[in-house]
C-alpha positions as CSV (number, residue, x, y, z in Angstrom):
1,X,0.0,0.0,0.0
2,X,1.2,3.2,-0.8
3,X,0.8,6.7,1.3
4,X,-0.6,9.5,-1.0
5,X,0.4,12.9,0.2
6,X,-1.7,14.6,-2.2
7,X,-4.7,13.1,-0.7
8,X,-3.3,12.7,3.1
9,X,-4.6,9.0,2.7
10,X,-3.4,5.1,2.6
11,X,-4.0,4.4,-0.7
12,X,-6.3,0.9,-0.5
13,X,-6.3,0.9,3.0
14,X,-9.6,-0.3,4.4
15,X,-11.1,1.0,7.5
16,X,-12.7,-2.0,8.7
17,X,-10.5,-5.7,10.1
18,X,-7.9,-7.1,7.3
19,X,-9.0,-9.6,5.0
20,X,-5.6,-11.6,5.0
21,X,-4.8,-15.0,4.9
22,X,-2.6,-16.1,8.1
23,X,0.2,-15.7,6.5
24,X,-0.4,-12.8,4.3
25,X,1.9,-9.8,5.4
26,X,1.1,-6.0,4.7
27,X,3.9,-3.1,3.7
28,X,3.3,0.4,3.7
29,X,5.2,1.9,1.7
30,X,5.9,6.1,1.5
31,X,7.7,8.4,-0.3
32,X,7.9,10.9,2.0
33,X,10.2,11.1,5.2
34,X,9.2,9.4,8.6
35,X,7.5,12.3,9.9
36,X,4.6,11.1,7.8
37,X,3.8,8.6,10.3
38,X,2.3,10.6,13.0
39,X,-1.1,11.5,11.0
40,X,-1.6,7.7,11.1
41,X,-0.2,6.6,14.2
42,X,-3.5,4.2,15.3
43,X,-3.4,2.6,11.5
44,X,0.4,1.7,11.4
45,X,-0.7,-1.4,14.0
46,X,-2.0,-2.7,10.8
47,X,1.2,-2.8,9.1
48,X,4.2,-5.7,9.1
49,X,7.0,-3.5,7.4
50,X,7.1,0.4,6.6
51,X,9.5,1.6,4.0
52,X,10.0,5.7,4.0
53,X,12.8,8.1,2.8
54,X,15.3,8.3,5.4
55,X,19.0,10.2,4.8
56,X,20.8,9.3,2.2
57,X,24.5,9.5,1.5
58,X,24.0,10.9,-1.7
59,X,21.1,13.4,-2.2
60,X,18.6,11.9,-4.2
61,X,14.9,12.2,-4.4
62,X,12.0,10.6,-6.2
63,X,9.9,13.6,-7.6
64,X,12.3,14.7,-10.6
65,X,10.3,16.4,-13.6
66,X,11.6,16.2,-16.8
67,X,10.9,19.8,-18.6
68,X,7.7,20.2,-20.8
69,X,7.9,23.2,-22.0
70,X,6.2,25.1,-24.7
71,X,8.7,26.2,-26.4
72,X,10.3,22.9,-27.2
73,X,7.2,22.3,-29.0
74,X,5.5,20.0,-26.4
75,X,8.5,17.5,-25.9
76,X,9.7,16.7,-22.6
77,X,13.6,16.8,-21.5
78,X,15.5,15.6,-18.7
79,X,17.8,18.7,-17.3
80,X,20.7,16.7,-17.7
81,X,20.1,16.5,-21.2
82,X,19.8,20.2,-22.3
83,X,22.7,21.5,-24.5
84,X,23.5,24.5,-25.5
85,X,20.9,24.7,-28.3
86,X,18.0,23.9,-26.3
87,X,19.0,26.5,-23.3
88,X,18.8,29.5,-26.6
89,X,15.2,28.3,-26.6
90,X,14.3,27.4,-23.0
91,X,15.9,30.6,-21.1
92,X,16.8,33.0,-24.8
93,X,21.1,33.1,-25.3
94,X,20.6,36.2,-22.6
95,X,19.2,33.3,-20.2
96,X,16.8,36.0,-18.9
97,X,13.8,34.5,-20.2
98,X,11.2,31.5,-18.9
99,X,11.0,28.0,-20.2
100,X,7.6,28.6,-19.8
101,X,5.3,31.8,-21.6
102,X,4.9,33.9,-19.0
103,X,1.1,35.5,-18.2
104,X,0.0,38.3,-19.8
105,X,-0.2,39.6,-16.0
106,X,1.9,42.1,-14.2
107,X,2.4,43.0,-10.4
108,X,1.6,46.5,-9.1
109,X,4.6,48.9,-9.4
110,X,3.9,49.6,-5.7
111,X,7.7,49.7,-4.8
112,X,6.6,46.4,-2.1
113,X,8.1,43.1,-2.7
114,X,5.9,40.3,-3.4
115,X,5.9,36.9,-3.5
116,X,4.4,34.0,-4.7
117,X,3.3,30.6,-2.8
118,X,1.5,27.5,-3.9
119,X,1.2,25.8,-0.2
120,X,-1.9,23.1,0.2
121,X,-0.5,21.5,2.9
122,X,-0.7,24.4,5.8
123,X,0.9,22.1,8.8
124,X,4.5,22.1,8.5
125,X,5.2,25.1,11.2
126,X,9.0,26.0,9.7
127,X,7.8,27.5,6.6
128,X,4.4,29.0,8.1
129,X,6.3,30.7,10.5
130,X,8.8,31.7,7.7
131,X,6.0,33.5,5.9
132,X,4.4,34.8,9.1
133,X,7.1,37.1,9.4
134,X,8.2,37.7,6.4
135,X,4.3,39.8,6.2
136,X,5.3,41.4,9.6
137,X,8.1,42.7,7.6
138,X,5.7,43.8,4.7
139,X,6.2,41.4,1.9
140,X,3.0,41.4,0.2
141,X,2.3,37.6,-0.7
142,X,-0.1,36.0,-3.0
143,X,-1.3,32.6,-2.1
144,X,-2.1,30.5,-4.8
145,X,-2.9,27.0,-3.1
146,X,-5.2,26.6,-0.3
147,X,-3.1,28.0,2.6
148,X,-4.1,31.5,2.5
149,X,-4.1,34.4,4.7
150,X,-6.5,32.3,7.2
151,X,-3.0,30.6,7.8
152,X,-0.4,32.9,7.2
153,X,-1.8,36.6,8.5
154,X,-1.7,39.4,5.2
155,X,-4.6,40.8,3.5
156,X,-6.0,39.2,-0.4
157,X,-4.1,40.4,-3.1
158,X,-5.8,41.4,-6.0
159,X,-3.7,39.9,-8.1
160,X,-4.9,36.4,-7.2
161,X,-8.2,37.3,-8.2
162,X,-6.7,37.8,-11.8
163,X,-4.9,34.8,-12.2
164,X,-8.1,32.7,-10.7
165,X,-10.4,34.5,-13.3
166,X,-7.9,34.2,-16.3
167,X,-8.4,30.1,-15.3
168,X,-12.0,30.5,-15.1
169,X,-12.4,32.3,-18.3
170,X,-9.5,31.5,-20.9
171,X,-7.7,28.0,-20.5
172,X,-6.2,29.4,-23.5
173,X,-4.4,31.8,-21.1
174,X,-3.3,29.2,-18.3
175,X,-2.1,26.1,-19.9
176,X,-3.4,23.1,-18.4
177,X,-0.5,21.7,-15.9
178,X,1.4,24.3,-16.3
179,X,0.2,27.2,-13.8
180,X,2.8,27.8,-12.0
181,X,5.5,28.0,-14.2
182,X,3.9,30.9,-15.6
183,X,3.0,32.6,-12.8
184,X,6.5,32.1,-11.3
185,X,7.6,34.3,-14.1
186,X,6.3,37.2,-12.4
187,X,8.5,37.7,-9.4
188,X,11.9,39.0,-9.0
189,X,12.2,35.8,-6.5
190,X,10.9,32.2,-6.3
191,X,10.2,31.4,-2.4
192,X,10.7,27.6,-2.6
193,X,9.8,25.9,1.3
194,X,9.9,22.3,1.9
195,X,7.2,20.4,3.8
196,X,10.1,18.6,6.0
197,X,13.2,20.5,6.8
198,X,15.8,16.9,6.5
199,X,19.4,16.6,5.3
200,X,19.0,14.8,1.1
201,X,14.9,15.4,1.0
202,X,14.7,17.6,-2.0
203,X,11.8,17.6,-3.6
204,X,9.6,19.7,-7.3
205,X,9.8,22.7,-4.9
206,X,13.1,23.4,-5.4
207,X,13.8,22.5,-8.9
208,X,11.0,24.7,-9.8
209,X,12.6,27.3,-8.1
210,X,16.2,26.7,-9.4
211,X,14.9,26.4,-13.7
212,X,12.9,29.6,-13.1
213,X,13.9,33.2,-14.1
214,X,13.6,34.3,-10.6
215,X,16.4,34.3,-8.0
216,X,15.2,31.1,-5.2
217,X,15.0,31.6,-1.7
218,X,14.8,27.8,-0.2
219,X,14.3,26.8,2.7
220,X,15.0,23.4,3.0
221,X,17.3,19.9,2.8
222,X,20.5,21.4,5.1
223,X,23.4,19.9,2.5
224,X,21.8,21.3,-0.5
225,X,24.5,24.0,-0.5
226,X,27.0,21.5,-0.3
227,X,25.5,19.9,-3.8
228,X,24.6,22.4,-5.6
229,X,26.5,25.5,-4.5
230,X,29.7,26.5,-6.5
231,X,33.0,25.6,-4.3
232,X,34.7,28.4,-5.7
233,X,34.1,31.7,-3.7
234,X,34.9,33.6,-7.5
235,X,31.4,32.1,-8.7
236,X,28.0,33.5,-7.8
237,X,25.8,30.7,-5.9
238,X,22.4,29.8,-7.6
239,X,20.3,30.1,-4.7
240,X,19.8,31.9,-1.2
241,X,19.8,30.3,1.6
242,X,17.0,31.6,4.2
243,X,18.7,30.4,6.7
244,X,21.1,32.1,6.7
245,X,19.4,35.1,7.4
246,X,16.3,36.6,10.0
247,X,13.5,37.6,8.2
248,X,14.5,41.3,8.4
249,X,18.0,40.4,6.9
250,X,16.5,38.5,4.1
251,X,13.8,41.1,3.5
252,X,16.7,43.7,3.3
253,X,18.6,41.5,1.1
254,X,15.5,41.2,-1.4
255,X,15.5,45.1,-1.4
256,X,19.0,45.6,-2.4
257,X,18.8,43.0,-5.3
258,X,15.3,44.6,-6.3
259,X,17.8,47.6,-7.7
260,X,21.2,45.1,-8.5
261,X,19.4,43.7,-11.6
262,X,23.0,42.7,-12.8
263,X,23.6,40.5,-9.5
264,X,19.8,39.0,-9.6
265,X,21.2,37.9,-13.3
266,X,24.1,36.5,-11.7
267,X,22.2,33.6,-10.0
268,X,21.3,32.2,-13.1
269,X,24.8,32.3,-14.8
270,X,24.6,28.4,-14.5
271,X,22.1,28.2,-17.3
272,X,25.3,29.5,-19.8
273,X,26.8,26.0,-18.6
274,X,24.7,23.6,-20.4
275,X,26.8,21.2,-22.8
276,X,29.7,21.8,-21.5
277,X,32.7,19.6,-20.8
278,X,32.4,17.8,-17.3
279,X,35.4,19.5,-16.4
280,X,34.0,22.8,-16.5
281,X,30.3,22.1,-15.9
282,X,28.8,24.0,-12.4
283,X,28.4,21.5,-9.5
284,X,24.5,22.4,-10.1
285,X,24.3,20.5,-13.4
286,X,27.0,17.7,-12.4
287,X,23.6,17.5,-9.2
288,X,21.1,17.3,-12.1
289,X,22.9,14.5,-14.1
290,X,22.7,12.2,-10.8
291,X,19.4,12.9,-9.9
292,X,18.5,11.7,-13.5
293,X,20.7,8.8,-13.0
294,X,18.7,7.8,-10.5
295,X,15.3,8.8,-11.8
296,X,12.3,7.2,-10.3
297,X,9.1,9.1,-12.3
298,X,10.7,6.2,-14.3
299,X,9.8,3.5,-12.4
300,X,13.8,2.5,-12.9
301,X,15.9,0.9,-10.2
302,X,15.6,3.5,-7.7
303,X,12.3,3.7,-7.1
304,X,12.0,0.1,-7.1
305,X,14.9,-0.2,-4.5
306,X,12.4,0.0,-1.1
307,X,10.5,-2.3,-2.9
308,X,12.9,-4.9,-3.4
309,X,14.2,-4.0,0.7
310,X,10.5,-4.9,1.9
311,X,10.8,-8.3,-0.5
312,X,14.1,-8.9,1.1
313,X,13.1,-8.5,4.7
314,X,9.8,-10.4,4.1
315,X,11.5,-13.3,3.1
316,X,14.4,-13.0,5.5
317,X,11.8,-12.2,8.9
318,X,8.6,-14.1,7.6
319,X,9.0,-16.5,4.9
320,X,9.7,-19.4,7.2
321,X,9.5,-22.8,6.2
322,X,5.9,-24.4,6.2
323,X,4.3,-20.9,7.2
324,X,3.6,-19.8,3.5
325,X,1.8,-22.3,0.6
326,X,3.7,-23.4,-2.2
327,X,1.5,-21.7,-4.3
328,X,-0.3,-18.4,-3.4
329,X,-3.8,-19.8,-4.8
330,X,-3.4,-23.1,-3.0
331,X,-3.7,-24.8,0.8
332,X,-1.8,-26.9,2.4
């Protein structure tokens, strides 16, 4: 059985007894980190085995995207596989522009900073609190998902209201899948906060953040520097860290890059990397290559790796002699 954070459910769990044969054995099986496990503490009884991301020794992750994007006329293609060609029409040889058309929106010239979130799941506390202050501070923020200002304190933006009416009236304007790569076009900064706060768990969030026009402020895994950021203190890093800074620092930091277009540009520079020698390649796209090595939207190797575990341990802690049938459909 399979946990489904989309729907905060046990996919095919059944609320009444288990209708198991004696020496039927039942796995849960999750791709999201052991925290999980306390909306379902009184169900897990149910359970044999549990299998759920833990820390890795490598960062890897099972929700890598390959890129759809528009302007590669409806294809799909792994990150690791963009040359140099293909980043002129994802990201335009300035590498200023957006693999994905961009609304025919604008935000108020207001002189506030705004930001964009796309948060359904409203009870991790890190990130609420995160966006608690960062409105004390004024950020003006437009909620997209259903954790609004109910959650996170702020009054409506209009500018939510536009978007929700351009999907109401024109899908010709929102592209179906695709929402919030164009509305992440937007902003001067893509705010990209993980559900769990864990050393290797990186999940859409980030990437998202990282392929878009906008400079990312991520809060999340605490060795994704380490990956991803260059090692040479010459090279601009691709990301902030929000860690790194209180919310008045960071808000402060925003404002000074709001007028240092040349240094918001600078946080893209990777993009100019793309089929180039490993040699000389950014760390970020050496990150990207792995992370397709190990793909599991696939259904390759890695993601069948717990899988094969819980078949290991099965036989290893259950499958004793004379306690399972020869065959499945037969009795002894």
């Amino acid at each position: 059985m399979n946990w489904n954070v989309f729907r905060g459910s046990i996919l095919g769990l059944s609320e009444s007894k288990r209708n198991l044969r004696p020496w039927q054995k039942v796995a849960l099986m999750s791709l999201e980190p052991n925290s999980f496990a306390r909306w379902h503490l009184g169900r897990l009884k149910m359970f044999d085995m549990l299998t759920s991301f833990a820390h890795a020794e490598k960062i890897h992750e099972y929700y890598t995207r390959p890129l759809c994007s528009p302007r590669l006329d409806g294809r799909c293609v792994g990150i690791a596989d963009i040359d140099s060609t293909m980043a002129d029409t994802l990201w335009g040889r300035s590498r200023e522009e957006s693999p994905f058309p961009p609304l025919p929106l604008s935000l108020p010239d207001d002189g506030k900073l705004h930001l964009a979130t796309f948060i359904s799941n409203c009870a991790p506390k890190a990130r609420a609190r995160l966006i608690k202050d960062l409105v004390k501070e004024g950020v003006v923020f437009e909620h997209f998902g259903k954790c609004r200002e109910d959650v996170f304190g702020g009054t409506p933006s209009p500018i939510v209201a536009e978007v929700e009416a351009a999907l109401n009236t024109s899908r010709r304007v929102l592209q179906p899948g695709l929402v919030k790569e164009q509305i992440l076009p937007l902003y001067p900064f893509t705010l990209a906060l993980e559900n769990t706060i864990l050393s290797s768990y990186v999940t859409e969030k980030v990437h998202d953040a990282l392929i878009s026009p906008s400079v990312p402020l991520i809060l999340g895994a605490p060795n994704l520097a380490s990956e991803i950021q260059p090692e040479s203190a010459s090279e601009w890093p691709v990301f902030i860290d929000v860690t790194h800074y209180s919310p008045a620092e960071l808000v402060s930091e925003m404002k000074r890059l709001m007028s240092a277009k040349d240094e918001r540009r600078a946080y893209k520079s990777w993009l100019a990397h793309f089929g180039e020698e490993e040699t000389t390649e950014p760390k970020i796209i050496r990150y990207f290559k792995r992370l397709q090595a190990n793909d599991g939207s696939k259904w390759g190797s890695h993601y069948m790796r717990p899988i094969c575990m819980m078949c290991e341990w099965y036989h290893e802690f259950y499958d004793f002699e004379g306690d399972v049938p020869l065959g499945f459909g037969d009795e002894k």
